[in-house]
N, C-alpha and C positions, 0 to 999 in steps of 0.2 A: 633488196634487189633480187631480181628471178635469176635465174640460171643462166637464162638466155642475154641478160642482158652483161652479166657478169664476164659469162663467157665473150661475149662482142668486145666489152673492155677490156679483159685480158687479151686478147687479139691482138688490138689495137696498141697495147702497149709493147708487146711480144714485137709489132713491128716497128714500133718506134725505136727497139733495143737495140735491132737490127739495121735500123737505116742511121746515118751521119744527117739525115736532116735538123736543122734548129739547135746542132748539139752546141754546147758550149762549157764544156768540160771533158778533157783526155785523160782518159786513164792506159798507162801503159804496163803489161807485165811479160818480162821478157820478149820473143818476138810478138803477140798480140797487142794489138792495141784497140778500143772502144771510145766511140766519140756519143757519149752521155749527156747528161742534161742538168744542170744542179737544181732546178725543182724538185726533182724527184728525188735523184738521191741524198738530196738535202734530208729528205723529208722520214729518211727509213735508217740512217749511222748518222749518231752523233758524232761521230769520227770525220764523217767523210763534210758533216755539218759546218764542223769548226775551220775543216781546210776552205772550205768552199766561203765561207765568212769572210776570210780574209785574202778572196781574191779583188782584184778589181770588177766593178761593174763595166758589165758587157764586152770583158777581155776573156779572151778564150784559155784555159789555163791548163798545164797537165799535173795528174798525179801519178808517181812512178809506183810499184806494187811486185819491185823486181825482187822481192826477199819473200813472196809469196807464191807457192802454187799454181801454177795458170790455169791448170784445170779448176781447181777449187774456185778460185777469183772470178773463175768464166760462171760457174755456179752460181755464186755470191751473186756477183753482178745481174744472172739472170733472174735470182728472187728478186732482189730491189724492184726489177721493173713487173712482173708476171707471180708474185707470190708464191711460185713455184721450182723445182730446180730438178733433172733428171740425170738419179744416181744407176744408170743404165748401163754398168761394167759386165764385163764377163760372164765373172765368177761371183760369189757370194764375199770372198775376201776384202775383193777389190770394189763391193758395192761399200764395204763394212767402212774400209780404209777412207775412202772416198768420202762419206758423210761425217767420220771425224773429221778430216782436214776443213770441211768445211763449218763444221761445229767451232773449229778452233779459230776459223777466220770470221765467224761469225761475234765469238768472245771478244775478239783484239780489237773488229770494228764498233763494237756493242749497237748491236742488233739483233735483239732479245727474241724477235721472233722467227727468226732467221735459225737461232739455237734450236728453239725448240723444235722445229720441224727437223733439224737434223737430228736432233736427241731419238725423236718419234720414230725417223726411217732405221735408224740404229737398232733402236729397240725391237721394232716388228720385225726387219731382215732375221736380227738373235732369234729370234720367238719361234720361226717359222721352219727353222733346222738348227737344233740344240747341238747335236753329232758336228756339224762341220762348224759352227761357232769354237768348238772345243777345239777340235783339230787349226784352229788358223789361231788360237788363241794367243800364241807368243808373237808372231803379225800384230796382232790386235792390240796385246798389250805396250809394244814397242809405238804404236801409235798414239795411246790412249796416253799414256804414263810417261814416254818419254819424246814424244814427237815436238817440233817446232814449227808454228808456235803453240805454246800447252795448250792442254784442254783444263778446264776445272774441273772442282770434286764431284757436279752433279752428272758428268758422265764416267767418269773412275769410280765412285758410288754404284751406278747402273753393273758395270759389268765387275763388280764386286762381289752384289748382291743377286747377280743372277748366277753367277758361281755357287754363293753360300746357297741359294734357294737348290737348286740339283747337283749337290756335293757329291750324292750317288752316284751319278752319269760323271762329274768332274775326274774323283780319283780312280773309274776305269778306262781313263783317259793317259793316255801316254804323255801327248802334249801339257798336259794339267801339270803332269809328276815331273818332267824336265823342267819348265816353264819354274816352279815353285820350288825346284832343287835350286836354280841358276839366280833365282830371283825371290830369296827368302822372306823379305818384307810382306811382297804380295799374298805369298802362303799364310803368313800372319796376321794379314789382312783379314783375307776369305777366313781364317778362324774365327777369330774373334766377330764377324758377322754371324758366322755360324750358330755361336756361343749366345749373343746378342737373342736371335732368331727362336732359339730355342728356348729362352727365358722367357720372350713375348708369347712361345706358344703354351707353356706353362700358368704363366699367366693366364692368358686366356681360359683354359681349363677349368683354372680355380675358380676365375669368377662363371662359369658356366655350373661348377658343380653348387657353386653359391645359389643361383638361382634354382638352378633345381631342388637344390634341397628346403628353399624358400617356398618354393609351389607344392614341396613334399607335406609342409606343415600344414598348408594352407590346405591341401587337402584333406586330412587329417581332421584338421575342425572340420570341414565339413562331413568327414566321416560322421563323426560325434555330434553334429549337429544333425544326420540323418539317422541314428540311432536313437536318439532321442523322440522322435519322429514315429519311428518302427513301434517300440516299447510303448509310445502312448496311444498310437492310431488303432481303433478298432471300431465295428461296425456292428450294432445290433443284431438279430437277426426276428420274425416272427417273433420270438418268445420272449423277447427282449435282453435276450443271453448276448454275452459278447463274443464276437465274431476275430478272431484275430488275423493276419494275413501270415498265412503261415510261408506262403511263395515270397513275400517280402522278407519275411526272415533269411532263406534260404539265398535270396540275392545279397544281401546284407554280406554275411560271410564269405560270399564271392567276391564282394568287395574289398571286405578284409585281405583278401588273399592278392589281387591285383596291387593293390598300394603295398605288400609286405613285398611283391616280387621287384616294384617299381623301385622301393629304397633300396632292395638289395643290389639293384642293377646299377645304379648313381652309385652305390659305396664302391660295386667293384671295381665300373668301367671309368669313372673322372678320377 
């Protein structure tokens, strides 16, 4: 589908989200309420699937959504119809907080895709300023870790591991050092990622000096394989004496010298 027409159906649904025409399903959450459509959001929560199953046909029916966020639910609800959802707060905080709650309501409803685009906005907002992620990080964590309703492991995971990855920037962090005084689990969390992280880079290493020193040997033979070469090759001259390549020699033990500096570089630096 082109852009343009994509965009024209997002539109289109954008305004059907917005108008009470043909609706035939209410959703109410605290004072808002939304007069939706069970086609569609039949078609995006299996949650909302199962309630909608067991209405009557062609009775208009409500669901209540008062133990949820309204802002987030207003979210929610606008993915369903538009794919998309604007976490357009303030502050950086308040964008952070915003795309969990809706991460979280995204879980409860299971609406897998719905998560990940929150996971995604999360991720990039961190990404984009390390310094004030750290600084709101006890906000953060109170969201991520102890908010209602939970998030799962795959965004507590995320800001885990984006701690254990700039541990550096973490503990010249104020908020990092209270946050992991008050909250010792998490501190041993972030360790043992740390811990984790460092083995895998070791790892890596090893098999990097592995290969290297595979192509060390390989070169090697063909050292000796071009020594062989040198020693045998010679060229008559007029008098039918033999001509040896004496510049060939001389490259030869420059090559010697190249491959001796090459293994000593892999022993010292992997």
């Amino acid at each position: 589908m082109s852009d343009l027409h994509k965009s024209g159906m997002i539109a289109s649904m954008s305004g059907l989200f917005e108008s009470s025409e043909f609706s035939d399903l209410t959703v109410d959450c605290h004072s808002d309420t939304y007069k939706l459509h069970r086609a569609i959001v039949y078609q995006r929560s299996r949650l909302f699937a199962t309630a909608c199953k067991e209405l009557k046909e062609g009775a208009t029916a409500t669901i209540s959504l008062n133990d949820d966020d309204p802002a987030a639910v207003r979210r929610m609800l606008t993915y369903i119809y538009t794919l998309e959802y604007d976490d357009g707060e303030a502050t950086m905080v308040c964008k952070l907080i915003s795309n969990v709650r809706v991460y979280a309501l995204a879980e409860k409803y299971c609406i897998p895709e719905l998560k990940e685009l929150a996971n995604t906005k999360f991720k990039t907002l961190i990404q984009s300023d390390l310094a004030k992620f750290f600084q709101s990080l006890e906000v953060v964590y109170l969201a991520v870790f102890e908010g209602k309703p939970a998030t799962d492991e795959p965004l507590r995971d995320m800001v885990i591991g984006i701690c254990a990855d700039n541990i550096g920037l973490a503990i010249e962090c104020k908020e990092f050092d209270a946050l992991v005084r008050e909250h010792q689990d998490f501190g041993l969390w972030v360790l043992r990622e740390v811990a984790k992280r460092s083995d895998e880079r070791i790892s890596q290493l090893e098999g990097q000096k592995k290969t290297l020193q595979e192509r060390l040997v390989r070169l090697k033979e063909e050292l000796g394989s071009l020594y062989r070469v040198a020693t045998a090759l010679s060229l008559p001259d007029q008098d039918d004496e033999p001509l040896r390549y004496e510049g060939f020699g001389h490259g030869f033990r420059l090559f010697q010298h190249v491959i001796f500096y090459i293994e000593k570089g892999i022993n010292s630096e992997v």
